[in-house]
C-alpha positions in Angstrom: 12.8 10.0 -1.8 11.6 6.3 -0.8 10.0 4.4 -3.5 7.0 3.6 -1.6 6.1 4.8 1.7 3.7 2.3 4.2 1.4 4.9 6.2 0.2 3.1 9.4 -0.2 6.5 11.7 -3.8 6.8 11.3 -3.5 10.6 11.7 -1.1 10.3 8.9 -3.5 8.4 7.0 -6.5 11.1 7.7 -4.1 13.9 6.3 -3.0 11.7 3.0 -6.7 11.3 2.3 -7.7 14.6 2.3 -8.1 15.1 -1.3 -6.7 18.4 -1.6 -3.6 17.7 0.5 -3.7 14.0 -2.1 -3.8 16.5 -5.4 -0.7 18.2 -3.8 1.6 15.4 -2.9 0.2 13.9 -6.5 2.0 17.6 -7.6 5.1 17.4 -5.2 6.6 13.9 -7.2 8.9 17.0 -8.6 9.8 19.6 -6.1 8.0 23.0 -6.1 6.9 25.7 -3.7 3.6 26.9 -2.6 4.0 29.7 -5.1 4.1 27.3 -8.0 1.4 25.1 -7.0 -1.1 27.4 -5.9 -2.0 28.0 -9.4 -2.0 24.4 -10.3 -4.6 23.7 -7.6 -6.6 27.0 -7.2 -5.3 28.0 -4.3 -3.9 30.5 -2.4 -0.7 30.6 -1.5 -1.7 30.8 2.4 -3.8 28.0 2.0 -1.2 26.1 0.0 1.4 26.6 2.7 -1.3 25.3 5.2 -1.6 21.8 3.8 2.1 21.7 3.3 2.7 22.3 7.1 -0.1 19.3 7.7 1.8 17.3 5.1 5.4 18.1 6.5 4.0 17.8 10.2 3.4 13.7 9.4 6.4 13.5 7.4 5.0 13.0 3.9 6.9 16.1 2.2 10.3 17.0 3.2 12.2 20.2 2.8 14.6 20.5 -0.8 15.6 23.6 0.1 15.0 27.3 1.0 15.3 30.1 -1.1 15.1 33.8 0.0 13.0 36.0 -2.4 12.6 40.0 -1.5 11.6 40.0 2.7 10.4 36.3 2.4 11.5 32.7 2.1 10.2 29.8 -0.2 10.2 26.7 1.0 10.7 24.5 -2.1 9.1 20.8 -1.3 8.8 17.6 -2.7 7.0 14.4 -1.8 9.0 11.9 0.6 7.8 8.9 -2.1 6.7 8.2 -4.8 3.5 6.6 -3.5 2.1 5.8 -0.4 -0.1 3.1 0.5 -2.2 3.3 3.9 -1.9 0.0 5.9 -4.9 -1.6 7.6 -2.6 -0.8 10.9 -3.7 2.8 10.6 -7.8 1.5 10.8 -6.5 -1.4 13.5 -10.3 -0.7 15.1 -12.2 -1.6 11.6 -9.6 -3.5 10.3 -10.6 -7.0 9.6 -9.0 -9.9 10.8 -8.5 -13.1 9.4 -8.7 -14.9 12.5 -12.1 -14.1 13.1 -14.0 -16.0 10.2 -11.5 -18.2 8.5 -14.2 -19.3 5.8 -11.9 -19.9 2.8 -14.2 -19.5 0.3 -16.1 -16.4 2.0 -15.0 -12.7 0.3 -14.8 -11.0 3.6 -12.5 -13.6 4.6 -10.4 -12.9 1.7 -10.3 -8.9 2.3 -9.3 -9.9 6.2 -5.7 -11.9 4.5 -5.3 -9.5 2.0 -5.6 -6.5 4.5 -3.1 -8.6 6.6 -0.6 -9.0 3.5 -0.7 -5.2 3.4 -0.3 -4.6 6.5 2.8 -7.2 7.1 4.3 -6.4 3.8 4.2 -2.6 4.3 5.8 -3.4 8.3 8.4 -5.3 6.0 9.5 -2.2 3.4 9.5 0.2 6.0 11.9 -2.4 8.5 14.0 -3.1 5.1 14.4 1.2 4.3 15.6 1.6 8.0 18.0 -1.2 7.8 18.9 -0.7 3.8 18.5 -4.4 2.9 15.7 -5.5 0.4 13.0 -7.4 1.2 12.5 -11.1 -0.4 9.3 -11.4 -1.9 7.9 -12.9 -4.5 4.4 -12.7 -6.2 2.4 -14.5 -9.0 -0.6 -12.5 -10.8 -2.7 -13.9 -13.6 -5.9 -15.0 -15.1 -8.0 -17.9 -15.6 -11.1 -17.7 -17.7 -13.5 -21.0 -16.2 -16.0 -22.6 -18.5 -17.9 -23.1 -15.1 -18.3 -22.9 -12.0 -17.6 -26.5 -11.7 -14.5 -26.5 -13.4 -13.6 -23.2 -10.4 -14.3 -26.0 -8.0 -11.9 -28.4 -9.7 -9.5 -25.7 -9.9 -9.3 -24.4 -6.0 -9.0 -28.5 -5.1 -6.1 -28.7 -7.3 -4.3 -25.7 -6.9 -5.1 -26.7 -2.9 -3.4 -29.6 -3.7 -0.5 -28.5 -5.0 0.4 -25.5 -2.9 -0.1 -27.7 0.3 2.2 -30.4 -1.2 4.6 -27.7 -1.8 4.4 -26.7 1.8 4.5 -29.4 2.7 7.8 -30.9 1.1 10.1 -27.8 1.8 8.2 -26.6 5.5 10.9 -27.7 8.1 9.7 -26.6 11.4 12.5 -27.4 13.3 15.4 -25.9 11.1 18.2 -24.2 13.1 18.5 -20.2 11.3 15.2 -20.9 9.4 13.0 -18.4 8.9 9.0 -18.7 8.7 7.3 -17.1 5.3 3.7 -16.9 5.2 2.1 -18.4 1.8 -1.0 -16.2 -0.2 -3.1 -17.7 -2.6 -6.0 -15.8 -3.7 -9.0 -16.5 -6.6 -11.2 -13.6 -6.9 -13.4 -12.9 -10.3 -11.3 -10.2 -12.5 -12.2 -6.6 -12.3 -11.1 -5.9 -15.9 -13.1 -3.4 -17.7 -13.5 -4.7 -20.9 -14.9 -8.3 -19.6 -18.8 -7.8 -19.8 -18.8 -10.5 -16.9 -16.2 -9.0 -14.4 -19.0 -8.2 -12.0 
């Protein structure tokens, strides 16, 4: 079982989001058979074994083994990771696209890069699985409480400032074997529930 599985097949994606077929691979992080999770969900068997032929069918369970019980066989099954994330790729009609309104300060510009990270990144674990190398990457995540929106201002000019002099002292465009890494920075108010001004 992969750690984390990139969906990009937008038929893949439509079966994932079903949210029964979601409850069972939510269920299938430890192997089990329709018999044993058609209680769990409320089920019937039959329909269990339905959604696990839709979830096979794009790859998102896999087989564990088969065990013969009386005149039938169960199919014992597990998930095929341990999460999945659905890549813009899979939308790539409504996905949004940074090129089109490269506004830096604009939130819809900001979904458009982060939709790209996804995307790139997820095209980047699933290249690293078949090739069995890991990926380099490296994020930063934090918070910064501003006295005002002012002092947001200041902070986006600095923080500018910096990462573009960064860039700008180690970017060599024409070095022989280099290889291009793209740079995120994003500022977006916190979501956290327990600040009364998150929204």
């Amino acid at each position: 079982m992969q750690e984390t599985a990139v969906i990009a097949d937008p038929a893949a994606a439509a079966v994932a989001l079903d949210p029964v077929r979601a409850r069972l691979l939510r269920e299938l992080a430890e192997p089990a058979s329709a018999a044993t999770l058609s209680p769990k969900v409320g089920l019937t068997r039959q329909k269990v074994n339905y959604h696990l032929r839709a979830l096979e069918a794009h790859g998102l369970v896999e087989l564990v083994e088969e065990r013969r019980k009386g005149n039938m066989t169960e199919r014992v099954m597990r998930a095929s990771a341990g999460a999945y994330v659905i890549s813009p790729e899979a939308w790539a009609l409504v996905a949004p696209d940074p090129a089109r309104a490269p506004d830096r300060l604009s939130a819809q510009w900001l979904l458009a890069v982060a939709a790209r990270l996804l995307r790139d990144v997820g095209e980047l674990i699933v290249g690293g699985t078949r090739a069995r190398k890991r990926v380099a990457t490296f994020a930063l995540d934090g918070e910064v409480r501003f006295a005002s929106a002012a002092d947001r201002a200041a902070f986006t000019r600095e923080l500018t400032d910096a990462v573009g002099g960064l860039v700008a002292r180690y970017h060599d465009q024409g070095a022989e074997g280099g290889r291009r890494h793209r740079v995120v920075v994003a500022l977006h108010p916190s979501m956290s529930p327990e600040d009364p001004d998150a929204a």
